[in-house]
N, C-alpha and C positions, 0 to 999 in steps of 0.2 A: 115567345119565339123571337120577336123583332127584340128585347132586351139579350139575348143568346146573341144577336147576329153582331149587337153595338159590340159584346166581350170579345168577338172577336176581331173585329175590326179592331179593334182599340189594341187587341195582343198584336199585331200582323204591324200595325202603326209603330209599337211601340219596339216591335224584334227593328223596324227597320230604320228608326231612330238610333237604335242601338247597333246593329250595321256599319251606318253612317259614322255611328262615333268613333267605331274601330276601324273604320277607312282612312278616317281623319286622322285619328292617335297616330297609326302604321304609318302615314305620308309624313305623318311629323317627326317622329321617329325616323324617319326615312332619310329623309331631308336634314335633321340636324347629324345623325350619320358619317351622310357625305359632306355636310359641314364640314364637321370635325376631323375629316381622312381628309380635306381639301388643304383645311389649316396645316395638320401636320405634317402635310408634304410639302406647302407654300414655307412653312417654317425648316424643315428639313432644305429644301431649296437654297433657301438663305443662307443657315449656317454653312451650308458647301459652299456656296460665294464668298461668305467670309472667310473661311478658310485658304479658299483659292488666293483670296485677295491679300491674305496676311504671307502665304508661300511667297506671291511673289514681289511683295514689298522686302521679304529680307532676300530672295536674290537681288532685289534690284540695289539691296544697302551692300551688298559684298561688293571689294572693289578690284580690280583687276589689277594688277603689278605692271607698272612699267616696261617698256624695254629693255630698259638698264638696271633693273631693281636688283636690293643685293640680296645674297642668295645665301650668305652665312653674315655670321658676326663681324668680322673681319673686314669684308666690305661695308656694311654697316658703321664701322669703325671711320675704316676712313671717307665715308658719306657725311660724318659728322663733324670730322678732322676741317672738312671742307669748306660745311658751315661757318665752322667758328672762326678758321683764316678770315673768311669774307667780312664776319662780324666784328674782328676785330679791327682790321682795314677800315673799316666803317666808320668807328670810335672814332680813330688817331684823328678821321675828319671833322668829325661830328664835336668834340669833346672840347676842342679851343672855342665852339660859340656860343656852349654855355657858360666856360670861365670869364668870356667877355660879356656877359649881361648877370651874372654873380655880382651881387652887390658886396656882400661881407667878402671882406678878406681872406679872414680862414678856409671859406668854401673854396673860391677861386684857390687858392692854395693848395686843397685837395683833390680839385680838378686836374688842378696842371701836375702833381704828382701824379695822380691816375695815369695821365697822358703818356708820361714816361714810362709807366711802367706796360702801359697799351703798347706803347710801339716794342718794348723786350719783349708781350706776350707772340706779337707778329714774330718777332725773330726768334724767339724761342717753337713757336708750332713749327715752322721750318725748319728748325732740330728734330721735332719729332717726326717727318715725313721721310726725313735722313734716316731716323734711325729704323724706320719702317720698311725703309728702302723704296721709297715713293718719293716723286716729284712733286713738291709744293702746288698745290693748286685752288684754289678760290673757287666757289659757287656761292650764287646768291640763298644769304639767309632769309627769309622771307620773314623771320619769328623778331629777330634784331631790327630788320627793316622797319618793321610796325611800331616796334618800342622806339623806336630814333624819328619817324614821323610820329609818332603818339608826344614826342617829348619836345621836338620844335612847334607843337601845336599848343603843348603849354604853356611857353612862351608867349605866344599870342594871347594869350585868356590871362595873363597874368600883369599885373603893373609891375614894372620895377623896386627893388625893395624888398621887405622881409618876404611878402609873399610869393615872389616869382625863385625868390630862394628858397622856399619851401618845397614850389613847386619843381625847381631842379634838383632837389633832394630829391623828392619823389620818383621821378623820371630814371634817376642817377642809379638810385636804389632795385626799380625794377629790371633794369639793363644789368645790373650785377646777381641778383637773384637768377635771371633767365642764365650768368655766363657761369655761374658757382653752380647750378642745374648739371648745364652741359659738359666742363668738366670734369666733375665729379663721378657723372656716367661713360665719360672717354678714357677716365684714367681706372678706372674699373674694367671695362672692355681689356683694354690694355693689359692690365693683370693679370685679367683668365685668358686673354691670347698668350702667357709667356711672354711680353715686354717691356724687361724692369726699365730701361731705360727711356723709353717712350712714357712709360706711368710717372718715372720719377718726375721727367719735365715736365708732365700734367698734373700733377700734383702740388706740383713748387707753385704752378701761373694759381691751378684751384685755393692754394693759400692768401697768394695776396690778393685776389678777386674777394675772399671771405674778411680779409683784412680791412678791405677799401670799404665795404658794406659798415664792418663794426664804428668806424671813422666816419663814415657820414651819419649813423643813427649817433652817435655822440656828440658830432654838429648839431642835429638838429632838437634835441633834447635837450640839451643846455643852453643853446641859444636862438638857433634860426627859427621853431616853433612857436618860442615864447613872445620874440620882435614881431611875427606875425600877427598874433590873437589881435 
């Protein structure tokens, strides 16, 4: 009798051992659950954030137009007409300081030819504002500006000699790359407005801007590179 009473105690132990373990399992079960529904909202959460935060990083990169901003090609046209007046006015000033710290000859000689032909280019864009039917007018270049400080600042870093002629080659060269740029896209404007005459004189200055460049890489390839090394 008393071995019947141990069998059952021992079943009644053992149902509630077994109970316990499916109380347990369930909480864990339970518990990793709402884990995993916690994560995937914590991470849903997120991704909405980033989201949000990518929206308004590109409103915040679009940029607002001016007051005066132009509103066809046209104006556009002559927004850029304007630049270049400015940039060129700039040169006529700029371009006698580097022929006086030009050591070779040759250089200086193709400076001061530039020169002349900088101050026709002034008086030539004032044909084209004429033919435009616009008043000549000058705005700061901001893009010329940089390349004209960028270029009396190589002066300074540079000694006298082949290599500060080097260095005005280089200087010379970017200032003409940026105005064969700008041309080349004014006398195209020009075109598709219907203004052969305003293209032509944009075209003619675009030539010898492309001229003046092939002249000083033949400077410097033949000679002023090599006196440097």
């Amino acid at each position: 009798m008393a071995k019947t009473t141990t069998k059952a105690g021992s079943s009644k132990s053992t149902a509630a051992k077994s109970s316990a373990a499916k109380s347990t399992t369930g909480k864990a079960a339970s518990t990793k659950a709402s884990s995993t529904k916690t994560a995937a909202s914590t991470k849903k959460s997120t991704s909405s954030k980033a989201k949000s935060a990518k929206t308004s990083t590109k409103a915040t990169n679009k940029v607002k137009p001016a007051s005066d901003a132009a509103e066809n090609l046209r104006e556009f046209l002559m927004d850029g007409l304007k630049d270049i007046y400015w940039a060129e006015k700039a040169l006529v000033k700029n371009l006698p300081k580097m022929a006086k710290n030009a050591t070779s000859k040759k250089l200086t000689q193709a400076i001061n030819k530039h020169l002349e032909e900088t101050q026709n280019h002034v008086a030539r864009l004032e044909d084209v504002f004429k033919a435009l039917g616009e008043k000549a007018k000058a705005e700061k270049c901001d893009a010329m500006d940089g390349l004209l400080k960028e270029a009396e600042g190589i002066l300074e870093e540079t000694e006298p000699g082949a290599v500060r002629d080097a260095a005005i080659i280089a200087a010379a060269q970017k200032v003409e790359h940026y105005e064969i740029a700008s041309y080349g896209t004014l006398a195209t404007y020009a075109k598709h407005l219907d203004e052969p005459e305003a293209m032509e004189l944009l075209v003619a200055t675009l030539n010898e801007e492309k001229n003046c460049d092939v002249d000083l890489t033949e400077l410097a390839v033949s000679e002023i590179n090599l006196d440097a090394k």
